[in-house]
Residue, then its C-alpha position, 0 to 999 in steps of 0.5 A: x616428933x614423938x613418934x620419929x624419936x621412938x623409931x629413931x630409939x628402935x634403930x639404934x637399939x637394934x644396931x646396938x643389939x645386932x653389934x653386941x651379938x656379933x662380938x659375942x659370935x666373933x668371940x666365941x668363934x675365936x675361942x673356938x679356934x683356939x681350941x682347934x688349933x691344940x689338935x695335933x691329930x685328927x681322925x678327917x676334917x670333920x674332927x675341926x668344923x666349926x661356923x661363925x661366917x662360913x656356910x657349914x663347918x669351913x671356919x673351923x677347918x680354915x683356922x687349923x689348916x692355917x695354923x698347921x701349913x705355918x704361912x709366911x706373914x708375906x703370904x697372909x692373903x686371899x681370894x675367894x671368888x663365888x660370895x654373893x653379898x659376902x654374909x657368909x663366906x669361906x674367908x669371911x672368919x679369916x678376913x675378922x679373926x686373923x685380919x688377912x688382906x683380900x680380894x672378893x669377887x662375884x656377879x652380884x653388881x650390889x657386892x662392890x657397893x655393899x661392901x664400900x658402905x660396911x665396916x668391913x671396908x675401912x676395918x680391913x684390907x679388903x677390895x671387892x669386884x663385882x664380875x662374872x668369873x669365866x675361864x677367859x678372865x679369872x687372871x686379868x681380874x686378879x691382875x687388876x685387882x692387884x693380886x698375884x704369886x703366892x698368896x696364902x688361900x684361894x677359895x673357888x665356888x661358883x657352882x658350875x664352871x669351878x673345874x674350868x676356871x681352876x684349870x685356867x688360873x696361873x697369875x696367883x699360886x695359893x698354899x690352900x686350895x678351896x674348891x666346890x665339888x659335886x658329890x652327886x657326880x659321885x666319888x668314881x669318875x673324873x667327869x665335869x659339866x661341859x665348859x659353858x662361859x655363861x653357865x648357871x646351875x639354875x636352869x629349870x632342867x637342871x634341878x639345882x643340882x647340875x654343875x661343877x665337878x665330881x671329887x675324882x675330877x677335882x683330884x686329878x687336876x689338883x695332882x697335875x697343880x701341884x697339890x695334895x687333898x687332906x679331905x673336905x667337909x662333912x657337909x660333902x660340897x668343899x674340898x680342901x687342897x695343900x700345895x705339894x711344899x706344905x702337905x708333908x704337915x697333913x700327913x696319915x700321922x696327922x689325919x687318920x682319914x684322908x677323903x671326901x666326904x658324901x653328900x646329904x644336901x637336899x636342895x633339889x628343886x622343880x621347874x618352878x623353884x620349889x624345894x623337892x628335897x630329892x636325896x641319894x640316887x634319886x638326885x642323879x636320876x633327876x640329872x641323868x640325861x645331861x651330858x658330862x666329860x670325862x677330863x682324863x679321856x675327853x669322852x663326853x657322855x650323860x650321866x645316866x649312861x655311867x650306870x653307879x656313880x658311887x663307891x660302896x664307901x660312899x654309899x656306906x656313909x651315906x647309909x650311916x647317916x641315913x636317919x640325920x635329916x640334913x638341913x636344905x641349903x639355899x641355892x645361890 
């Protein structure tokens, strides 16, 4: 008996720990935003990161951009699909900080269940979907799930087919567009991996760095939605977009740098999973006989075959920040 109610004594006490330090986080985080939103100009996005929920600094860009775009309180929704458990998420400081209603979706059949059982489902409006994403059902899905039209943000990260389901949605029109990109595609041509309903980038040949799209890519589709780019991430995996009747409020004016950011990611992986911590040029030479398309020409070709991938600017950033060892990420 003793020994149940000293575990039982354990429990509640880690529980009450693990809440207290979440309030703090969640307070600190909106202190944090607080003094983002004061910034009337920025030199690039990077000038706004901070991270209570999100992978890197996303929390902090998606709180002024929010700010900024002045969304209609009919708009306050969004919908991010690519989340795993939703731990750590693009839309999770949102959901917390501003109490915007959501839809979660991912692959992980935990995700529906996981979410039912935390506060999160009571707290919030908030509704999980446990399915694969593919171009041929992303619509019906938000159809079913109730979600359509405007609403205010749209976060997409499913590392491989990002390009192609983006191209295919139409039942929902965000403000904000979040979408991964592939910086070791590189910043000078529009190519993406060819289209693969059942694509996962965590294939042994693939290295863990095989999928999505490069920037350039993500630009020319944005442009033909009707969007705008402000810049990503200094992390250089997160492109931010506006919808054309919100980007006058993001003009030079206001960001000083309008670009994407390289990538020092070093989450390069062997044939068994290890982490080989590959980085620059030698992460397209590990991909380089993989084929990709180029989506203005339909040419599909390898990637070893496009010789440079990266604009000297790319290659100047990288250079600059050559010394600052970047934490791996982990794969997902």
């Amino acid at each position: 008996m003793l020994r149940r109610l000293a575990a039982e004594l354990r429990a509640r006490t880690l529980g009450q720990i693990q809440r207290e330090s979440k309030d703090a986080l969640l307070l600190q985080g909106r202190i944090a935003s607080w003094l983002v939103r004061s910034k009337e100009t920025i030199t690039s996005l990077r000038d706004l990161e901070f991270k209570v929920l999100s992978q890197f600094g996303e929390d902090g860009i998606i709180d002024w951009i929010i700010e900024r775009s002045q969304i209609p309180d009919h708009l306050h929704s969004f919908i991010e699909f690519g989340v795993e458990l939703y731990e750590e998420a693009n839309t999770r400081f949102l959901l917390e900080n501003r109490n915007w209603r959501g839809l979660i979706i991912d692959a992980n059949s935990q995700l529906e269940t996981k979410v039912r059982n935390s506060p999160l489902a009571w707290r919030h409006a908030l509704q999980a979907k446990s399915a694969f994403v593919t171009r041929e059902n992303i619509n019906q899905l938000f159809n079913d799930c109730g979600f359509s039209g405007e609403n205010g943000l749209l976060s997409i990260d499913i590392d491989g087919n990002d390009y192609w389901v983006w191209e295919a949605i139409e039942s929902v029109d965000p403000v904000i567009t979040i979408c991964e990109y592939n910086a070791v595609l590189g910043d000078l041509y529009p190519v993406v991996v060819p289209y693969d309903p059942a694509f996962t980038h965590a294939r042994p040949n693939y290295h863990n760095l095989y999928g999505g799209a490069s920037i350039v890519a993500l630009q020319v589709l944005a442009k033909r939605k009707g969007y705008t780019l402000p810049g990503s991430n200094s992390a250089g995996n997160n492109a931010f977009f506006i919808r054309n009747d919100y980007a006058s409020r993001f003009g030079r004016t206001v960001i000083a740098n309008v670009a994407a950011s390289p990538s020092k990611l070093r989450e390069s992986r062997d044939t068994s999973n290890n982490l080989t911590f590959a980085e620059g040029s030698a992460r397209q030479t590990l991909i380089s006989s993989l084929p990709v398309i180029n989506i203005e020409t339909g040419e599909r070709m390898t990637i070893g075959s496009l010789g440079s991938l990266c604009s000297e600017d790319w290659l100047r950033l990288a250079r600059r920040s050559a010394t600052v060892q970047s934490a791996p990420a982990d794969s997902k």
